[in-house]
Structures are given as C-alpha cells and as structure tokens.
Steps between C-alpha positions, in 0.01 A plus 500: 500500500823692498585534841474173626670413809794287406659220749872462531461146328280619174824785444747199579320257238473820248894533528569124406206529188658799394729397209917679581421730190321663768805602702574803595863481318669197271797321633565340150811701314313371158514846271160441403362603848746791585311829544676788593282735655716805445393524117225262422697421184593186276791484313253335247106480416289220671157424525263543795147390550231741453184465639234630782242279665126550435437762806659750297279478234224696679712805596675520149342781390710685764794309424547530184639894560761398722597153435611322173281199413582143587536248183188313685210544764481172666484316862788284307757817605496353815736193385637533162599322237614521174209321371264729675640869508684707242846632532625833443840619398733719796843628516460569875320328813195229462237598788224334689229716723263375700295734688096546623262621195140644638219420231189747472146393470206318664715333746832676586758289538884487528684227276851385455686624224838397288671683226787384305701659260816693394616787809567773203165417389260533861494834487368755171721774618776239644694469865569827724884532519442467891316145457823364278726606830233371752606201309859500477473622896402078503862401410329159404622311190297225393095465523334754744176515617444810753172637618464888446254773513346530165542904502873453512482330156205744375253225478133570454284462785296158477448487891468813724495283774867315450739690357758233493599269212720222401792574219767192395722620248755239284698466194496201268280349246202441657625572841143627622341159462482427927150372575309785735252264622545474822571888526160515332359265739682515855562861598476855448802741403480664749638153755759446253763636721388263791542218216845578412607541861373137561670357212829655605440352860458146335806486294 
C-alpha cells in the first residue's frame, strides 16, 4: 500500500538505514562530488549508471517518445553496482528519480519506480531553461536530492494521482550508485519533506 500510515520511529529508523549518499547536500570538499547547480557541467566526461527498474517496462511504449532509454530494465536499479548495471558516458550531472509508476491491466496497481542515468540524457528534447535555474535557485554544491513536481521538469505522467517525484542530481564517476531501498520501501514522495525536516531536527 502506498499510503501507509508511518510512525515517528519507522521515519527515525529509515534516516539511520539510509546510507549519507542520501543527503540532501555533501560536506566532503573531494572534487569528485562537487556539483554546481548553476550549469550542470563537468570540466571532464564521467560515467553514470543507466538503468530503470522493471515497473517501467509496462508503460514503455509511452516512454519511449519522451524519454531516452536506460542501458537496463531491472529491479537491480534500485542498488547498483558495477557488476550489475551499465554505465554511460556524461559531461554534465549524474541523476537518480524515484517517483510512483501506475501499471494498466487486470489489476491496477501503483508500483515504485527508479531511473538512473545521465541528466542531458532524461529528457528527448532536453531541460527547459527555467528547470536549469529552478536548480541553480538551490545554491547547493555537492549531492542533492529535492522532491519536485514532475510538470516542472516536463515529466510524463505515470500517476495522475501524485504529481510529485524524487530527483538527486551528482557529479563523479558513478556518483548515482546510493541504494533507494528504503525510499522504495518506507515512504511516499510526497512525505519526503516531513523526512528531511526530521533529519535536520536530529543532527
């Protein structure tokens, strides 16, 4: 179910299983995590996972004329590893998205999806000009994960019902590699705000 009433506790026990990768900004000065927001540029290539879990399979045929396709199709997206996913080459921002898919057919249902992959490659027709300064209005450096409504970023409808996704953005090799489990598993996007007010209020 994906509105499940969620105790104080469960969110506090999802904050310490939640790996720091999954903070909303890096404290580490290493080069290799700097993102700067205001350009979603490298001064060199890297590499970022590609991939999109399973649920996306079964709405691909509308996909497919708005999004560029993933290296793989497979639950595995949800933790990478080299092993596991392919890699893609980028000169500007690695991405991760996490957001509610709804699947047609004899039973309806809503699943959990994650896509991974290259920022200039997300998009056919690439970002609106208003979404790169939506981002640079962030003035976050580092790893950033922000919740945001998917019509800002011209994302396909999957789910009329929540509008709201998950987007973490980063720069270095491999630098989209945080496991999304327990996002997959503990809460919908749209309490993610109540999440990251509750981790500030433990630190």
């Amino acid at each position: 179910c994906l509105h499940v009433p969620m105790s104080l506790s469960f969110i506090y026990n999802l904050i310490i299983l939640i790996p720091p990768s999954l903070s909303l900004s890096s404290h580490s000065s290493s080069s290799q995590s700097s993102f700067d927001v205001s350009t979603f540029s490298l001064s060199q290539e890297t590499n970022c996972y590609s991939c999109a879990s399973s649920s996306y399979l079964h709405r691909w045929d509308e996909l497919l004329h708005h999004y560029f396709p993933p290296k793989n199709f497979t639950d595995l997206c949800w933790y990478p590893s080299p092993s596991s996913i392919a890699t893609v080459p980028c000169s500007s921002a690695c991405f991760t998205l996490v957001e509610n898919v709804h699947i047609f057919g004899n039973a309806d249902r809503v699943d959990r999806g994650v896509m991974r992959g290259c920022i200039d490659r997300l998009l056919l027709f690439g970002l609106d000009e208003d979404v790169r300064e939506r981002f640079d209005s962030y003035q976050r450096r580092g790893r950033i994960c922000r919740e945001t409504d998917r019509k800002i970023i011209k994302l396909y409808a999957l789910n009329h019902e929540d509008e709201s996704v998950l987007l973490c953005a980063c720069t270095g090799p491999h630098c989209n590699s945080q496991d999304m489990r327990g996002v997959s598993n503990g809460f919908t996007p749209s309490l993610y705000p109540y999440f990251i007010l509750i981790l500030f209020l433990l630190l």
